[in-house]
MDTraj code that builds the backbone (N, CA, C; nanometers):
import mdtraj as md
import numpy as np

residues = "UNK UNK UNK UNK UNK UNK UNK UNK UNK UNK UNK UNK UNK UNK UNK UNK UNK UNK UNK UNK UNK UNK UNK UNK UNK UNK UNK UNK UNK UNK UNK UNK UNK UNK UNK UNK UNK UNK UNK UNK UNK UNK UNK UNK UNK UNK UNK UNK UNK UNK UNK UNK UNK UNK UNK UNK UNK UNK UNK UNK UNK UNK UNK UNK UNK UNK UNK UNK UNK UNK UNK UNK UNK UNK UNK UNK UNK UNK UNK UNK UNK UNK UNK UNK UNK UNK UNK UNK UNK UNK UNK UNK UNK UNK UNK UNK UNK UNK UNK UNK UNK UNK UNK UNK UNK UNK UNK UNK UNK UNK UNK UNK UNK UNK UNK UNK UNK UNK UNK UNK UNK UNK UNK UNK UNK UNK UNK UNK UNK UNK UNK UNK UNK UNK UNK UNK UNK UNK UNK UNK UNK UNK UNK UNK UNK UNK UNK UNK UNK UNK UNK UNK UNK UNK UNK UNK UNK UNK UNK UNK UNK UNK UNK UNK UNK UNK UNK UNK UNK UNK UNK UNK UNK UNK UNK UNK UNK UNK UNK UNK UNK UNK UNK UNK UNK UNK UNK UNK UNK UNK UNK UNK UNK UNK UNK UNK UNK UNK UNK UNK UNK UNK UNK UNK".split()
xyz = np.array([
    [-2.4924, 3.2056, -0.3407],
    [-2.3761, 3.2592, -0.4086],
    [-2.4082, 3.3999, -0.4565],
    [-2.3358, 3.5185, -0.4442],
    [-2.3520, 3.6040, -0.4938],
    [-2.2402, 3.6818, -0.5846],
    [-2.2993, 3.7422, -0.7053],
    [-2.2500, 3.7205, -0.8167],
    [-2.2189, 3.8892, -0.8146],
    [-2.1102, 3.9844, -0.8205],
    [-2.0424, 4.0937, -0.8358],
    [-2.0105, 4.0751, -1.0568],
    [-2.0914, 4.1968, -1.0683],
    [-2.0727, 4.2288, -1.2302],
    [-2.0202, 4.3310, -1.2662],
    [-1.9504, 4.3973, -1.3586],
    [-1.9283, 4.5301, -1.3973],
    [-1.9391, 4.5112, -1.5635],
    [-2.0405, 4.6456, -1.6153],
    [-2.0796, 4.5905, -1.7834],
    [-2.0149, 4.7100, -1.8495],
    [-1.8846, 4.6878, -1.8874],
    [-1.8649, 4.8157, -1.9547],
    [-1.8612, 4.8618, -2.0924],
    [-1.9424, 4.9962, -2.1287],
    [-2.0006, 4.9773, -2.2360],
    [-2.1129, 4.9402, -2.3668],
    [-2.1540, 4.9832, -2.4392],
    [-2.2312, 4.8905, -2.5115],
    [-2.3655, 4.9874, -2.4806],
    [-2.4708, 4.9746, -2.5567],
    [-2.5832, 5.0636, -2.5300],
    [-2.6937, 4.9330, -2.5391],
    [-2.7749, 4.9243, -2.4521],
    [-2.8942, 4.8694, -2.4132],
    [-2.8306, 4.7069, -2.3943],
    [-2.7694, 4.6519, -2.3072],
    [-2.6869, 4.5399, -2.3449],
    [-2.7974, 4.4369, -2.2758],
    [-2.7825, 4.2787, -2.3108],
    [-2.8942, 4.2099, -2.2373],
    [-2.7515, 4.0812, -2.2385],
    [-2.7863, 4.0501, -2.0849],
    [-2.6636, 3.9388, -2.0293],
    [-2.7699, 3.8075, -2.0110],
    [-2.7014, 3.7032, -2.0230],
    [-2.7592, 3.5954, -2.0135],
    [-2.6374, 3.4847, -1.8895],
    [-2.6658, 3.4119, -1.8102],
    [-2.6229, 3.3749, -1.7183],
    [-2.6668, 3.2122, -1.7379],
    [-2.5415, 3.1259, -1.7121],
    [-2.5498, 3.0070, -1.6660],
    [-2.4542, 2.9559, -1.5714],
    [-2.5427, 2.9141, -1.4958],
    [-2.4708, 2.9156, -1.3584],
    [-2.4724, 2.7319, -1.2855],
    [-2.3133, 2.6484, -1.3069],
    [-2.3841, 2.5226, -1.3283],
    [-2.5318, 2.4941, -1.3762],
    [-2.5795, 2.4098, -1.3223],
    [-2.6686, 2.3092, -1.3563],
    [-2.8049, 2.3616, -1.3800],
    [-2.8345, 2.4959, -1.3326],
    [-2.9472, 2.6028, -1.3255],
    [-3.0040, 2.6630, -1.4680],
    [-3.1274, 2.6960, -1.4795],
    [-3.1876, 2.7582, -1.5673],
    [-3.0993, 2.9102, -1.6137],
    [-3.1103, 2.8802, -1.7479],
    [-3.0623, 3.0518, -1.7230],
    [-3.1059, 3.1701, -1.7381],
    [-3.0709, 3.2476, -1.6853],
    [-3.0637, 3.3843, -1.6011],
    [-3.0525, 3.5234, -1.7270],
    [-3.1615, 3.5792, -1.7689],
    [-3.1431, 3.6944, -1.8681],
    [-3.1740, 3.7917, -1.7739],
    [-3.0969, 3.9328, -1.7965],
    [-3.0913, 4.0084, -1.7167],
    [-3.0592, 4.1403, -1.8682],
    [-3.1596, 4.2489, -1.8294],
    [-3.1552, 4.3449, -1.9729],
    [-3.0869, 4.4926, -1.8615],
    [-3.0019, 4.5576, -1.9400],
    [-2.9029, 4.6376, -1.8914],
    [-2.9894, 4.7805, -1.9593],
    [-3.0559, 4.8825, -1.9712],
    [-3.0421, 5.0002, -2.0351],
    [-2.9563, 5.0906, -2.0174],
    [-2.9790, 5.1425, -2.1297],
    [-2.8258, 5.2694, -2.1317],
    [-2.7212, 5.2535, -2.1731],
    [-2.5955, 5.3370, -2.1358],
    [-2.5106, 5.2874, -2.1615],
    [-2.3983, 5.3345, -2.1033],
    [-2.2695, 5.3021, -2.0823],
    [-2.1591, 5.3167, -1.9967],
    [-2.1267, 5.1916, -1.8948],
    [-2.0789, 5.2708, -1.7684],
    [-2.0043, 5.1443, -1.6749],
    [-2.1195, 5.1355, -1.6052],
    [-2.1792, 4.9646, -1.5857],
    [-2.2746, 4.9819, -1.5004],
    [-2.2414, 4.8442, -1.4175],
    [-2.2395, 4.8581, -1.2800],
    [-2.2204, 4.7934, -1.1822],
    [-2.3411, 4.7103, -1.0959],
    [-2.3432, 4.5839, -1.1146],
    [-2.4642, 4.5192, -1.0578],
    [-2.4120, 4.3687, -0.9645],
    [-2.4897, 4.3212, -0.8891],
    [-2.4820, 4.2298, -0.8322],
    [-2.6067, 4.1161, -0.8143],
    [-2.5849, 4.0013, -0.8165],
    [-2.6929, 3.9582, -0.7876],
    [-2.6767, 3.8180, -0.6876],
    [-2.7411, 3.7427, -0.6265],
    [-2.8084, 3.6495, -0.5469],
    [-2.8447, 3.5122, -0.5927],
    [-2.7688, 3.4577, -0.6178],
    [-2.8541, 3.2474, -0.6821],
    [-2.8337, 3.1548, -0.5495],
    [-2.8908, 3.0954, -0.5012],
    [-2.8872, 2.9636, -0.4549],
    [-2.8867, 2.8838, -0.5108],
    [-2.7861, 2.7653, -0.4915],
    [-2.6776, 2.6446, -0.5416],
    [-2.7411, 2.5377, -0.4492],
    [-2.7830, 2.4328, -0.4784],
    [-2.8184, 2.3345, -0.4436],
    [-2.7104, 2.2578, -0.4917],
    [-2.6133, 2.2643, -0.5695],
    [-2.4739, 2.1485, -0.5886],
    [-2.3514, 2.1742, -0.5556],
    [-2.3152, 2.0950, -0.5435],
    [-2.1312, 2.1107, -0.4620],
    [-2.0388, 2.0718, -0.6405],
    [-1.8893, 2.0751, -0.5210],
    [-1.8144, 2.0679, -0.6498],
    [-1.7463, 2.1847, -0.7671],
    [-1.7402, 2.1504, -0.8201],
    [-1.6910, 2.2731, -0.9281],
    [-1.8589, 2.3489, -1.0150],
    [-1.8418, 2.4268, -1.0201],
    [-1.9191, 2.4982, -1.0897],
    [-1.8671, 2.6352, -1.1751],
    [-1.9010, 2.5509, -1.3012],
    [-1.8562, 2.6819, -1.4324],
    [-1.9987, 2.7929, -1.4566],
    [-1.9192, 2.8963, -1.4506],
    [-2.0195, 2.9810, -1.5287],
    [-2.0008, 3.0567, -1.6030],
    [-2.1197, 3.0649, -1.6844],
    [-2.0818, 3.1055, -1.8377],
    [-2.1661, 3.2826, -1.8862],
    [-2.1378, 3.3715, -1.9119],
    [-2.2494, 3.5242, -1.9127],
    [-2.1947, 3.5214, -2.0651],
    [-2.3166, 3.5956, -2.1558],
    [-2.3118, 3.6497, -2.2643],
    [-2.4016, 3.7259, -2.2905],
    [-2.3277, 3.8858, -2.3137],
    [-2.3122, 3.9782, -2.2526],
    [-2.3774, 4.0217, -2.4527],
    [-2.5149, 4.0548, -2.4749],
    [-2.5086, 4.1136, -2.6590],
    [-2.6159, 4.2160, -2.6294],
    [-2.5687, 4.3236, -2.7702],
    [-2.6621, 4.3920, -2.7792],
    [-2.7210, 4.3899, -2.9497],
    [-2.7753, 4.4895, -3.0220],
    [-2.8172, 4.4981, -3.1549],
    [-2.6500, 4.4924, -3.2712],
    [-2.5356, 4.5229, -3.2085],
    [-2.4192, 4.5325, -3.2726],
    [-2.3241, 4.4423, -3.2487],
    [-2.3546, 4.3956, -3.1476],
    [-2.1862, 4.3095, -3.0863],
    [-2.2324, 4.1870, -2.9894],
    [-2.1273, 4.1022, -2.9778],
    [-2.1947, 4.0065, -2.8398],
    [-2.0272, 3.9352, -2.8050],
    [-2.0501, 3.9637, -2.6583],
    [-1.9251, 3.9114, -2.5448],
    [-1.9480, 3.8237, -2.4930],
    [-1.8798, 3.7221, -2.5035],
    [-1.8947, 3.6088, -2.3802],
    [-1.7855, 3.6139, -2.3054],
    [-1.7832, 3.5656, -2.1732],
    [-1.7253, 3.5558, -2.0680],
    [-1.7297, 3.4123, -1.9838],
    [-1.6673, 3.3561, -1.9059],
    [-1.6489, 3.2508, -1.7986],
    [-1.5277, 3.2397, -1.7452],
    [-1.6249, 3.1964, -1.6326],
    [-1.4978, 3.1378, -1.5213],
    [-1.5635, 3.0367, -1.4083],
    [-1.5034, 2.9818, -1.3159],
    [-1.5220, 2.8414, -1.2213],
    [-1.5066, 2.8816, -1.0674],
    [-1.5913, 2.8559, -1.0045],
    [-1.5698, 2.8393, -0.8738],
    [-1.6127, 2.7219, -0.8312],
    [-1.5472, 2.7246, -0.7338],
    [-1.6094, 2.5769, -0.6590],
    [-1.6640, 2.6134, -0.5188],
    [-1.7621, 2.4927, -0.5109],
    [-1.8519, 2.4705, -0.3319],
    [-1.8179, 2.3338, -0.2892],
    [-1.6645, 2.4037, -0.2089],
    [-1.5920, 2.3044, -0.1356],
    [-1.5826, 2.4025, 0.0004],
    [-1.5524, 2.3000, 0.1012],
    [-1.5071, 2.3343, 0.2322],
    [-1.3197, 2.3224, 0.1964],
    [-1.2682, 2.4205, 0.2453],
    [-1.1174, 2.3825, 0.2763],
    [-1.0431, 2.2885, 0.3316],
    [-0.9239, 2.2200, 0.2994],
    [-0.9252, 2.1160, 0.3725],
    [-0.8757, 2.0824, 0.5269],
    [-0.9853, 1.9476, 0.5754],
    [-1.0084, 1.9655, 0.7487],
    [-1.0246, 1.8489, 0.7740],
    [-0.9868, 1.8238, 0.9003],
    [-1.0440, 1.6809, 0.9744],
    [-0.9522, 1.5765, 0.9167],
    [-0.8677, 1.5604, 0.8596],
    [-0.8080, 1.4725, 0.7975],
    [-0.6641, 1.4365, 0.8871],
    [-0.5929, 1.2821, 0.8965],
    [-0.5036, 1.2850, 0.9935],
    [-0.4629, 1.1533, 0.9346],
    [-0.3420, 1.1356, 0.9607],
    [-0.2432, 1.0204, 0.9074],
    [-0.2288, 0.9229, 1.0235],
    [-0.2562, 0.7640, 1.0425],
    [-0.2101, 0.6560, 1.1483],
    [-0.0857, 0.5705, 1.1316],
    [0.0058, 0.5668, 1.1957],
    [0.0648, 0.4749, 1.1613],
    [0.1376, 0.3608, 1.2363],
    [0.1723, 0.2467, 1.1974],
    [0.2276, 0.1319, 1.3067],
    [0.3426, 0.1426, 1.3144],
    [0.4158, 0.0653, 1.4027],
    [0.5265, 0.0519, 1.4657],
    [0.6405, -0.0526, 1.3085],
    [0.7190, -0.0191, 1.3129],
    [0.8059, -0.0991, 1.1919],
    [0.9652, -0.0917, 1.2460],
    [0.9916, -0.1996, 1.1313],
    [1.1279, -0.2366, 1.1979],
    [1.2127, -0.2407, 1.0611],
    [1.3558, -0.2126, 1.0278],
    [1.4745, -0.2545, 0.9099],
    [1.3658, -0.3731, 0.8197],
    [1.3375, -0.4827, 0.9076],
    [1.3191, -0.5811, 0.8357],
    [1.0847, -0.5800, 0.7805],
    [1.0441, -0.5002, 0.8705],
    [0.8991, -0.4871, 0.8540],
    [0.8576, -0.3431, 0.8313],
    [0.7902, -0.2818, 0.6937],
    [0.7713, -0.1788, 0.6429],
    [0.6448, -0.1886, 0.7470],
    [0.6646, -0.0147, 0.7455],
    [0.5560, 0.1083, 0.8191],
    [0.4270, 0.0800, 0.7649],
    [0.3351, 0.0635, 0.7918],
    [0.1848, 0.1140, 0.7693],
    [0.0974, 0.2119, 0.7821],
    [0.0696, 0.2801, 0.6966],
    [-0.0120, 0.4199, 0.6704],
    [-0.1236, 0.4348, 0.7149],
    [-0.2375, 0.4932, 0.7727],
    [-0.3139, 0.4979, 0.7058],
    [-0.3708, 0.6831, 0.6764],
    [-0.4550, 0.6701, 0.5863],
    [-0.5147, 0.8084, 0.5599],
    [-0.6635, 0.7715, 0.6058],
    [-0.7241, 0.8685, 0.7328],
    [-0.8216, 0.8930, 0.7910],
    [-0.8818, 0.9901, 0.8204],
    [-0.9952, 1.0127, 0.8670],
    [-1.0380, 1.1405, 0.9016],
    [-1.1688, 1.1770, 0.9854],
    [-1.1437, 1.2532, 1.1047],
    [-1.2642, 1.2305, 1.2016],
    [-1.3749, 1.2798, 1.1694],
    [-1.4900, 1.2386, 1.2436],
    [-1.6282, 1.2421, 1.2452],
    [-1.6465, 1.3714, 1.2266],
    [-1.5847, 1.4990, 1.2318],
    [-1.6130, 1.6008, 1.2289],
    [-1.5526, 1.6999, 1.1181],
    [-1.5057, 1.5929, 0.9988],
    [-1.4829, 1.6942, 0.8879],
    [-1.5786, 1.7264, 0.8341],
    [-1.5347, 1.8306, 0.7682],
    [-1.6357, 1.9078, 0.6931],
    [-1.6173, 1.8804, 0.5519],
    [-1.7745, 1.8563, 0.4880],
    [-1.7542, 1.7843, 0.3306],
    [-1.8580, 1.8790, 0.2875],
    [-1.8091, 1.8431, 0.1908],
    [-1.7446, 1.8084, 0.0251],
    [-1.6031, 1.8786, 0.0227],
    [-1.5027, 1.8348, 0.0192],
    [-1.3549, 1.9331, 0.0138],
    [-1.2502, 1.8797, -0.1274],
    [-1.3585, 1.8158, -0.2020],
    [-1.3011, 1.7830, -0.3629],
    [-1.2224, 1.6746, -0.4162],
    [-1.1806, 1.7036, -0.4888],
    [-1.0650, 1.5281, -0.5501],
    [-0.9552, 1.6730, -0.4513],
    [-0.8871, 1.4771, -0.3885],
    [-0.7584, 1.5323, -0.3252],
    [-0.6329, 1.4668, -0.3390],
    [-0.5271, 1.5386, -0.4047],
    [-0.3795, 1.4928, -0.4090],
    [-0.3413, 1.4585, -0.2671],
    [-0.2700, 1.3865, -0.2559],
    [-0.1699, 1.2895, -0.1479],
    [-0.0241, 1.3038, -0.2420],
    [0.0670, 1.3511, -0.1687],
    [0.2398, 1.3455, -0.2224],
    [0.2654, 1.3171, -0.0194],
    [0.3339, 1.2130, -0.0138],
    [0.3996, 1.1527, 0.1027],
    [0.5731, 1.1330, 0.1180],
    [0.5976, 1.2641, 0.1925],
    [0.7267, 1.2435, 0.2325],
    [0.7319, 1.1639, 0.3683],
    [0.8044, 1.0784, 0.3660],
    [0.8100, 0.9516, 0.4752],
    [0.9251, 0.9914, 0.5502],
    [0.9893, 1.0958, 0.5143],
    [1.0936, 1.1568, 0.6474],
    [1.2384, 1.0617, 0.6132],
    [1.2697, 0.9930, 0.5579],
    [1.4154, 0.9240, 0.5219],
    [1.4508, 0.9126, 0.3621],
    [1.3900, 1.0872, 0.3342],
    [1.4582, 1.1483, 0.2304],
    [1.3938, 1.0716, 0.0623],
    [1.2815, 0.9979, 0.1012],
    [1.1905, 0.9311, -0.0227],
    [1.0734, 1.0257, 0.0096],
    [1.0321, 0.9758, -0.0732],
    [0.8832, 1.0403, -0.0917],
    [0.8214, 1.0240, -0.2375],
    [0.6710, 1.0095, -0.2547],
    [0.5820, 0.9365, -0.3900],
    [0.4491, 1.0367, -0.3499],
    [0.3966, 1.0720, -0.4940],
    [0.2793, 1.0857, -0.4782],
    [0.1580, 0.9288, -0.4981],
    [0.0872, 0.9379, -0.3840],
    [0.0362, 0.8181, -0.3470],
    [-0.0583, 0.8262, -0.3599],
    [-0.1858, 0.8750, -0.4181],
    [-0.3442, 0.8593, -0.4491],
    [-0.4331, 1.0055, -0.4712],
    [-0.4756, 0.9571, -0.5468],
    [-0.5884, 1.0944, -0.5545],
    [-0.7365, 1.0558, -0.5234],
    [-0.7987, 1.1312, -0.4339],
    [-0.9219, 1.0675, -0.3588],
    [-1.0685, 1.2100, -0.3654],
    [-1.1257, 1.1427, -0.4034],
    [-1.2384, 1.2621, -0.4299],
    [-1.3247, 1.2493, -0.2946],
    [-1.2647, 1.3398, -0.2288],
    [-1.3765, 1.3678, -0.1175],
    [-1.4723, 1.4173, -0.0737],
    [-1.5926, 1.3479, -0.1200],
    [-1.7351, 1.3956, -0.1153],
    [-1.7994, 1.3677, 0.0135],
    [-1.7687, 1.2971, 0.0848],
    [-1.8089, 1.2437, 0.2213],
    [-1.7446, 1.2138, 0.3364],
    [-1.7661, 1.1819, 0.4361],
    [-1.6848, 1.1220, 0.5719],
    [-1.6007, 1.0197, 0.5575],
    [-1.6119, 1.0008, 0.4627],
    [-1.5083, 0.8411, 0.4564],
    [-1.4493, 0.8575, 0.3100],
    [-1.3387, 0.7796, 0.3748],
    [-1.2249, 0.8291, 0.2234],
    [-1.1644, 0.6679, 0.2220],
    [-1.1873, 0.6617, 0.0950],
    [-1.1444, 0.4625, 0.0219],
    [-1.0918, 0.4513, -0.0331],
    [-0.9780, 0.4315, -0.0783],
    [-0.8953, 0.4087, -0.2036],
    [-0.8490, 0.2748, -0.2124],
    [-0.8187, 0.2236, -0.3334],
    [-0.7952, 0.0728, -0.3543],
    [-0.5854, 0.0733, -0.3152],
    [-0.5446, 0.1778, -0.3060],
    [-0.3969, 0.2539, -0.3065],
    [-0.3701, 0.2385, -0.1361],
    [-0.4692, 0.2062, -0.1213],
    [-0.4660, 0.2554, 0.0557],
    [-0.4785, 0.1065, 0.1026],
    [-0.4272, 0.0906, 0.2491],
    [-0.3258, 0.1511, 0.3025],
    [-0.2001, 0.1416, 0.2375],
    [-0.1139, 0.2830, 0.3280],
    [0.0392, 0.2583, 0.2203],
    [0.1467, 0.2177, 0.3035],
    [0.2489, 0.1321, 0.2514],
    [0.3429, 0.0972, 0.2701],
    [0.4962, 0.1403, 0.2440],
    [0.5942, 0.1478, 0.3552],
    [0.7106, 0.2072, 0.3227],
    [0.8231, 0.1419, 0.4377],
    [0.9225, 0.0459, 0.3385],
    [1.0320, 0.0084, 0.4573],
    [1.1275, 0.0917, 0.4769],
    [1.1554, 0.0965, 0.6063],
    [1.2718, 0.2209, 0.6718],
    [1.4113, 0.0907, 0.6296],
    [1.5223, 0.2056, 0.6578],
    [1.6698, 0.1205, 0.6249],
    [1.7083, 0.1246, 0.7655],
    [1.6573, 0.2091, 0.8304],
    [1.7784, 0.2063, 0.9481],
    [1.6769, 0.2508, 1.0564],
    [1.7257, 0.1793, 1.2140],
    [1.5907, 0.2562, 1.3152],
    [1.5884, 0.3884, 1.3473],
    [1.4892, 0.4219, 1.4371],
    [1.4739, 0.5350, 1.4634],
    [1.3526, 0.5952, 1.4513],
    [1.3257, 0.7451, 1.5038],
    [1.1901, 0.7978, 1.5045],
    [1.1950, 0.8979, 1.3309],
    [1.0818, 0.8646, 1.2687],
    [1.0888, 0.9431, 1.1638],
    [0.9151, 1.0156, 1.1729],
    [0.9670, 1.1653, 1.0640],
    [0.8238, 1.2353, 1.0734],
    [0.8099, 1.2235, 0.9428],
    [0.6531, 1.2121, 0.8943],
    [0.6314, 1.1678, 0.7822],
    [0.5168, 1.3176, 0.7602],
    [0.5593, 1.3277, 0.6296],
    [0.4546, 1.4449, 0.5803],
    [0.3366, 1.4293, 0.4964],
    [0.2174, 1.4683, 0.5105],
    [0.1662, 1.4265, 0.4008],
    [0.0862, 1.5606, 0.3337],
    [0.1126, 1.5928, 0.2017],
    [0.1301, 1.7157, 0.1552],
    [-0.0112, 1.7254, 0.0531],
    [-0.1381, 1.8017, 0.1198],
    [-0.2567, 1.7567, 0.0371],
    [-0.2705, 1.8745, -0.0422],
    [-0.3293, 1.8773, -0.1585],
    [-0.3970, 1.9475, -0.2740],
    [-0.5218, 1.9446, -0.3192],
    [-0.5648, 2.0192, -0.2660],
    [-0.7284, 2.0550, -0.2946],
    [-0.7503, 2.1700, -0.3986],
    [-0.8855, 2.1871, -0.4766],
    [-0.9258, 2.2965, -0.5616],
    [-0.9184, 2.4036, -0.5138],
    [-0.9357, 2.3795, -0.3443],
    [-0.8662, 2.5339, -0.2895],
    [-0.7433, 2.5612, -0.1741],
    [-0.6807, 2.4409, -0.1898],
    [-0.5514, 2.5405, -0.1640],
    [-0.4590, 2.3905, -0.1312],
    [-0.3610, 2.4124, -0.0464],
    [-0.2854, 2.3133, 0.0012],
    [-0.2877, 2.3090, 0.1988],
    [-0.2516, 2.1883, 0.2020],
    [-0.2409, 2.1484, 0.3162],
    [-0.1071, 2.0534, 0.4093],
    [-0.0427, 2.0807, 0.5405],
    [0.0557, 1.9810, 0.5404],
    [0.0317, 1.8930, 0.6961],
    [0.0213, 1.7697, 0.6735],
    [0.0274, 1.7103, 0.7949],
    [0.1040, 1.5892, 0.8294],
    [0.1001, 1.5984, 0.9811],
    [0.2438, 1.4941, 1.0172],
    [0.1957, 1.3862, 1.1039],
    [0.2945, 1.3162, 1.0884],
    [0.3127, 1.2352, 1.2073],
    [0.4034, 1.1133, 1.2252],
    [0.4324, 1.0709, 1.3683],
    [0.5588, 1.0037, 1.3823],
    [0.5867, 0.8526, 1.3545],
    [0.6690, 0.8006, 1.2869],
    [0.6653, 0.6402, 1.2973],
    [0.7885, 0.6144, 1.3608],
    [0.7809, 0.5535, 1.4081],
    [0.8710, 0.4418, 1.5287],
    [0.9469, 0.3166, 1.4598],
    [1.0959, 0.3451, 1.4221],
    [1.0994, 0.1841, 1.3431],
    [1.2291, 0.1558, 1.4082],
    [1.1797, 0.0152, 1.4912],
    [1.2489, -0.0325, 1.6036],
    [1.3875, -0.1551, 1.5460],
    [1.4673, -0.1407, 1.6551],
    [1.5906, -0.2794, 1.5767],
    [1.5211, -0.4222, 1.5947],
    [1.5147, -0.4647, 1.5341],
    [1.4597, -0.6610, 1.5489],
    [1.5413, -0.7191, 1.6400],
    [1.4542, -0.7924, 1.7225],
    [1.5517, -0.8972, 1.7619],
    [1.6640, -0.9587, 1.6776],
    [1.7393, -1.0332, 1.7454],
    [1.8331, -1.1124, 1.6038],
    [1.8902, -1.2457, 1.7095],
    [1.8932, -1.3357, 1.6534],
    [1.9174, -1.4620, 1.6734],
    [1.9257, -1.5269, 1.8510],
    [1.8476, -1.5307, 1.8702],
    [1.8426, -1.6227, 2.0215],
    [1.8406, -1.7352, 1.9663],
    [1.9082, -1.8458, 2.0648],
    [1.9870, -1.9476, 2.0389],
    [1.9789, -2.0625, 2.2003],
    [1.9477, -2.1692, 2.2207],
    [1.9296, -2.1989, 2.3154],
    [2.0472, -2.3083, 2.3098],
    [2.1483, -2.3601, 2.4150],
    [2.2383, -2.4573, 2.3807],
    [2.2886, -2.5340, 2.5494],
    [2.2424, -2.6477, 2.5340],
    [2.2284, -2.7497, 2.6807],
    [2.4002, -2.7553, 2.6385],
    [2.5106, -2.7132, 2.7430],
    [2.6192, -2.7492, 2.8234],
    [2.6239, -2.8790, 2.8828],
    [2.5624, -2.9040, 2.9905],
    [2.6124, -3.0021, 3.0433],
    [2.5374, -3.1074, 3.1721],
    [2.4832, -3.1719, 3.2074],
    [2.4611, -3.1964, 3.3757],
    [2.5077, -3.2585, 3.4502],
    [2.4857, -3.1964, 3.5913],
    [2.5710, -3.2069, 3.7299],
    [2.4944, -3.2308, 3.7762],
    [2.5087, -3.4072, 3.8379],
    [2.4319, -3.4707, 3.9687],
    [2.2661, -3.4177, 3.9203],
    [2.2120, -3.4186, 3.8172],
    [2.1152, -3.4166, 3.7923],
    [2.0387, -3.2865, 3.7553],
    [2.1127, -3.1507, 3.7705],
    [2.0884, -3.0697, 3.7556],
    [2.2006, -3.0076, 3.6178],
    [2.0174, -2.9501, 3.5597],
    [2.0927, -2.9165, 3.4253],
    [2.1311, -2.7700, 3.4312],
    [2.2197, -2.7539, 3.3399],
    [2.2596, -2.6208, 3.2673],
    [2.2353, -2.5248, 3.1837],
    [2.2048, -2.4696, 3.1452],
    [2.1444, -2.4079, 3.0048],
    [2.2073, -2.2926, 2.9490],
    [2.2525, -2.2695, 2.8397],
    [2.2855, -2.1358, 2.8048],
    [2.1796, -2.0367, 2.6682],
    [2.1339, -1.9455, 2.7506],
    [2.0501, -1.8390, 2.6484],
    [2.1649, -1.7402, 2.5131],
    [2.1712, -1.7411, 2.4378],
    [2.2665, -1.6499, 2.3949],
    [2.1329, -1.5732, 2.3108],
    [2.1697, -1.4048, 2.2967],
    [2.1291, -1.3115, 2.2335],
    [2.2183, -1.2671, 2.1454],
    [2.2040, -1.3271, 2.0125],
    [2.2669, -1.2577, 1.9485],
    [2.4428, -1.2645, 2.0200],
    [2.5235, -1.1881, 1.9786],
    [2.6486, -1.1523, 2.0294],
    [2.6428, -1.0670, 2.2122],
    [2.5214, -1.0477, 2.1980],
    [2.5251, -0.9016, 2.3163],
    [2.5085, -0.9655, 2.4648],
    [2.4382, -1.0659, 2.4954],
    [2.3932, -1.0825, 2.6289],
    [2.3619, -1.2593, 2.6302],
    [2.4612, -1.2761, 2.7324],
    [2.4438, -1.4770, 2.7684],
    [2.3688, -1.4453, 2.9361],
    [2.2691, -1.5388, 2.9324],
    [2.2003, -1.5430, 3.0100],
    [2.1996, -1.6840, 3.0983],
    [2.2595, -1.7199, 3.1938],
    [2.2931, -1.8895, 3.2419],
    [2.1843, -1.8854, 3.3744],
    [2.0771, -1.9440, 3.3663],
    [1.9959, -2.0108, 3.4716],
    [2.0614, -2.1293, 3.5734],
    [2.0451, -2.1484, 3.6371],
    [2.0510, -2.3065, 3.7241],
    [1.9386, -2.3849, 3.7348],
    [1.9113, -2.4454, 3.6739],
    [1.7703, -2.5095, 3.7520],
    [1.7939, -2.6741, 3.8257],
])
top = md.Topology()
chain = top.add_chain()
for i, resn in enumerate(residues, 1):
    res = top.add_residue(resn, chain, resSeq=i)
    for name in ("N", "CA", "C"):
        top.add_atom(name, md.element.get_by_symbol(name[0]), res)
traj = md.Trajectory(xyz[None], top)
């Protein structure tokens, strides 16, 4: 990590540095005016990292902080889902291939399911290849068939993300019905009915 400073002011100033989890860092300034420095730490931890400078001399003393984090942006991540019907809700899942890149932080999930609902559905700290939540898998019944695109809208410490994909929610069968007519000279009859839509008469 490298650290961009500007010290303005102050005569003979001495800064002190904590940088997460690390020893800290005194660094003595002579002189006085705008003085511009940079320096060099290696981070052995991921995650958020606060850091803290206090900035004193024989008259006065400044403190300062702020946070960065050592996350990857977010990647590799992809939504599955099954086939559903009016009467059998969609199945989710949240996955992600062998080739993401980690540590990418606690991550918001908000799921628009494409038929005008939508929930925020889990927050998952992703430190590794595999992502678990007790929230997971998610569930959502459609009202009516058809192809819908579902969004899933992620939030990471550094930035946002949007990804899709399609669910399929098919009409159900509905009432087949089997009903013996009649027999002739030994041969029976049969009638299939579907529903209202289609009679189907065999001979056998």
């Amino acid at each position: 990590m490298v650290i961009h400073a500007h010290l303005t002011k102050g005569f003979n100033a001495t800064t002190t540095w904590y940088i997460g989890s690390k020893e800290p860092i005194v660094m003595v300034h002579e002189g006085t005016g705008d003085r511009y420095f940079n320096f060099t730490e290696e981070l052995n931890e991921t995650g958020r990292i606060d850091i803290i400078v206090i900035a004193l001399n024989l008259v006065s003393q400044v403190n300062s902080s702020f946070t960065t984090y050592f996350y990857h942006p977010i990647n590799g991540i992809f939504l599955t889902p099954s086939v559903a019907s009016p009467i059998l809700a969609a199945t989710l899942y949240i996955k992600t291939f062998a080739t993401a890149q980690v540590p990418q932080g606690v991550l918001d999930f908000d799921i628009d399911f494409g038929d005008g609902t939508d929930r925020n559905v889990t927050t998952l700290e992703f430190l590794d290849t595999t992502l678990a939540d007790p929230n997971l898998p998610l569930t959502h019944l459609y009202q009516s068939k058809g192809n819908y695109t579902v969004t899933a809208r992620i939030k990471s410490p550094l930035g946002e993300e949007n990804i899709t994909t399609e669910v399929e929610v098919l009409e159900p069968l509905s009432g087949i019905q089997v009903r013996q007519l009649c027999y002739i000279s030994g041969v029976k009859r049969v009638d299939f009915e579907f529903g209202d839509m289609v009679t189907v008469i065999p001979h056998i």
